[in-house]
C-alpha positions, -999 to 999 in steps of 0.1 A, spaced: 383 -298 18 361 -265 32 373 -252 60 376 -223 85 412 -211 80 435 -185 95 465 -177 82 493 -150 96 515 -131 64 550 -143 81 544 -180 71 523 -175 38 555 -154 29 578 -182 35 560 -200 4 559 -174 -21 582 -170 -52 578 -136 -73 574 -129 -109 603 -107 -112 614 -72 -117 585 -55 -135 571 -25 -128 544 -3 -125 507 -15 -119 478 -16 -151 473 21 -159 450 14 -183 428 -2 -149 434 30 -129 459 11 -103 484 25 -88 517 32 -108 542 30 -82 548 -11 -77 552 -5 -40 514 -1 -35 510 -38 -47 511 -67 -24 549 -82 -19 575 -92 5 581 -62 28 616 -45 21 623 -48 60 618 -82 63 607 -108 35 589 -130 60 558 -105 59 543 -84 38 537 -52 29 508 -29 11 510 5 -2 542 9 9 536 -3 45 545 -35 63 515 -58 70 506 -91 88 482 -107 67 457 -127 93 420 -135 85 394 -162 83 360 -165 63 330 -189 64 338 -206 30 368 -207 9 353 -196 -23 341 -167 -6 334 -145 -42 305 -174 -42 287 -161 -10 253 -144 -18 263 -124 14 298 -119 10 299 -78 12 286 -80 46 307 -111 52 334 -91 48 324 -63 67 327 -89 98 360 -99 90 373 -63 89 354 -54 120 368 -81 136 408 -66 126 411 -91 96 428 -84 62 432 -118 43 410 -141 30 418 -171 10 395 -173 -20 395 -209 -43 383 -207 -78 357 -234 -66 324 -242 -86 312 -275 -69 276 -267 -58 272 -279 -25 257 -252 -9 228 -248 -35 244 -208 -48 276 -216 -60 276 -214 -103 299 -230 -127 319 -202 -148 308 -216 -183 272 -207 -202 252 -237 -202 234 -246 -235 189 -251 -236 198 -290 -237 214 -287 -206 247 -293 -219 279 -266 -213 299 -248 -238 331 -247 -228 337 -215 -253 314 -193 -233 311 -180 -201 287 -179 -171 290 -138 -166 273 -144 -130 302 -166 -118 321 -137 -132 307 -109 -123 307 -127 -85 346 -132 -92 348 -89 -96 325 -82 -75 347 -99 -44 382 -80 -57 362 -49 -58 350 -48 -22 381 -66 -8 401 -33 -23 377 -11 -10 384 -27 26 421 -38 19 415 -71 23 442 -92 8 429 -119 -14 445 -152 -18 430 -167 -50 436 -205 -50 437 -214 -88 424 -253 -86 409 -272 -62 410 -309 -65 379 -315 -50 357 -303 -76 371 -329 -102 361 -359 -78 332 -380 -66 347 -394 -39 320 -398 -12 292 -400 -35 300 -361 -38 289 -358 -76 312 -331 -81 325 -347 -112 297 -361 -125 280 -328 -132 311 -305 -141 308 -286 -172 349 -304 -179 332 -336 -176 330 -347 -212 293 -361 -209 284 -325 -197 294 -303 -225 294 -301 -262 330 -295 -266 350 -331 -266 338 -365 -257 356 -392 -235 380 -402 -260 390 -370 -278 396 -357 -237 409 -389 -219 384 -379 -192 364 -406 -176 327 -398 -166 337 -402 -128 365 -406 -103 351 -421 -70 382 -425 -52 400 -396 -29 418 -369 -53 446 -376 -40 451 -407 -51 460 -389 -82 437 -407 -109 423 -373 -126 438 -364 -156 426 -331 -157 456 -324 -136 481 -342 -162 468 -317 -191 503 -298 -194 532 -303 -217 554 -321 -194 529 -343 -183 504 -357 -206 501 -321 -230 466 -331 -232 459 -299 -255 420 -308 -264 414 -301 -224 447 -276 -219 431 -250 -242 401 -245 -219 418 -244 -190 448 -218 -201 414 -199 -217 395 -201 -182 430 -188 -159 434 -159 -185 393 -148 -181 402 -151 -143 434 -129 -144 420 -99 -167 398 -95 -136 426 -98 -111 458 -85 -125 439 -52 -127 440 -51 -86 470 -47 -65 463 -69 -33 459 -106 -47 480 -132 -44 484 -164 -62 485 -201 -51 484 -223 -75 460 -256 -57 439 -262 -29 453 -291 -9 474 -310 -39 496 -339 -39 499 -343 -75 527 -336 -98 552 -303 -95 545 -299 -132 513 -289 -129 518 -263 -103 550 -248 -120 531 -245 -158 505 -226 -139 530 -202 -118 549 -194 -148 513 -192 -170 503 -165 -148 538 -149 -142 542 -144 -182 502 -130 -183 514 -106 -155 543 -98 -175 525 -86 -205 506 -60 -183 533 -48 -170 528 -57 -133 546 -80 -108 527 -108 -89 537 -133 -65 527 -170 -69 526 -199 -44 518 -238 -40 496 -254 -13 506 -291 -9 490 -314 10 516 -321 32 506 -305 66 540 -308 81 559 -271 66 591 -294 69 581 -325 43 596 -330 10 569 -319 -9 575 -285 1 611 -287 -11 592 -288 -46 586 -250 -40 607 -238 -13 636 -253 -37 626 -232 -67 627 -196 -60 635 -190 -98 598 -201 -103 
């Protein structure tokens, strides 16, 4: 669901786990060497944050959630600093509703996507946004998945026309994938399997492939930036699994580059206090 959001650091950082003790940030990207500069749970006090070395409250709002999308987005941004923000959430989201949003894979002459090659606009959008949030030191949120582009529900379309739907690309058809051509009802009702792709669900590894392959084109842009954060789902209620292959999936990437990150889960749960929270709030080790 889109929506106008503000968010303070204090309760963000009740939710976040960390990837552990690695140090230094991606020389090889020019950031900065000393792992304080990065975003993390401030020394002081763990329920905020701090940046380059200071402690920060991380509060901010934006007029779509998959802001790197917004053909105005560098002076969107310089509104939200004006206005004394220094957060935004930003969703990985592709569902064209808006009429500018792009999908991140190259679609073919017949029409058809190739799941094996990108869509360098969607990813050049994707810098473009860390860029210019650094420049203002504007905290970034990136939420890896959101439901809602995997669903029809509401005559939406947003499945029907998604390069992962098997009619839509050249890669795998219905039965190799165990992908339908839609899903009408809510996402929540849990009937997509693209969110059962991992090894302790369904390890559907014909569609797990491109996904690991599309989160590690995502982080070579991100892990090179000190002030993003990592939640795993917009709005889920599916399983834990899903959410915890992902954390550790980008933990280990951020591992190998020497840098430490800190990952999250949304749930769909409004109330902070419902089990489903417990699924993270339970599993600091994550």
């Amino acid at each position: 669901m889109r929506r106008r959001l503000l968010i303070s650091g204090m309760a963000l950082a009740s939710l976040v786990t960390t990837a552990g003790d690695m140090t230094a940030a991606d020389a090889a990207g020019g950031r900065p060497k000393d792992d304080d500069a990065r975003i993390r749970p401030w020394s002081g006090n763990p329920r905020y944050w701090q940046y380059k070395g200071r402690p920060v409250l991380l509060i901010g709002g934006s007029k779509d959630d998959n802001a790197f999308q917004l053909p105005d987005l560098k002076q969107h941004l310089d509104e939200i600093k004006r206005a004394g923000g220094n957060y935004i959430r930003n969703t990985m989201s592709d569902r064209p509703n808006k009429g500018f949003e792009v999908y991140p894979f190259k679609r073919l002459p017949n029409g058809k996507y190739d799941l094996n090659e990108w869509n360098e606009v969607y990813w050049r959008r994707f810098d473009n946004m860390l860029r210019w949030t650094a420049e203002r030191e504007i905290i970034v949120q990136i939420e890896v998945w959101d439901r809602f582009d995997y669903s029809d529900h509401r005559g939406s379309n947003n499945w029907s026309r998604h390069p992962y739907n098997p009619k839509n690309n050249v890669n795998y058809t219905v039965e190799e994938s165990g992908l339908k051509t839609t899903y009408k009802r809510h996402p929540g009702a849990n009937e997509q399997p693209f969110f059962f792709t991992v090894p302790a669900e369904q390890n559907n590894q014909v569609v797990l492939k491109y996904q690991v392959a599309q989160v590690d084109k995502m982080l070579s842009y991100s892990l090179k930036y000190g002030h993003v954060l990592y939640c795993m789902d917009n709005e889920t209620s599916g399983s834990p699994e899903w959410g915890k292959f992902w954390a550790l999936h980008i933990k280990k990437r951020a591992a190998e580059v020497g840098v430490d990150v800190f990952v999250t889960e949304m749930w769909d749960q409004w109330n902070i206090k419902g089990d489903e929270h417990k699924r993270t709030l339970d599993h600091p080790e994550i």
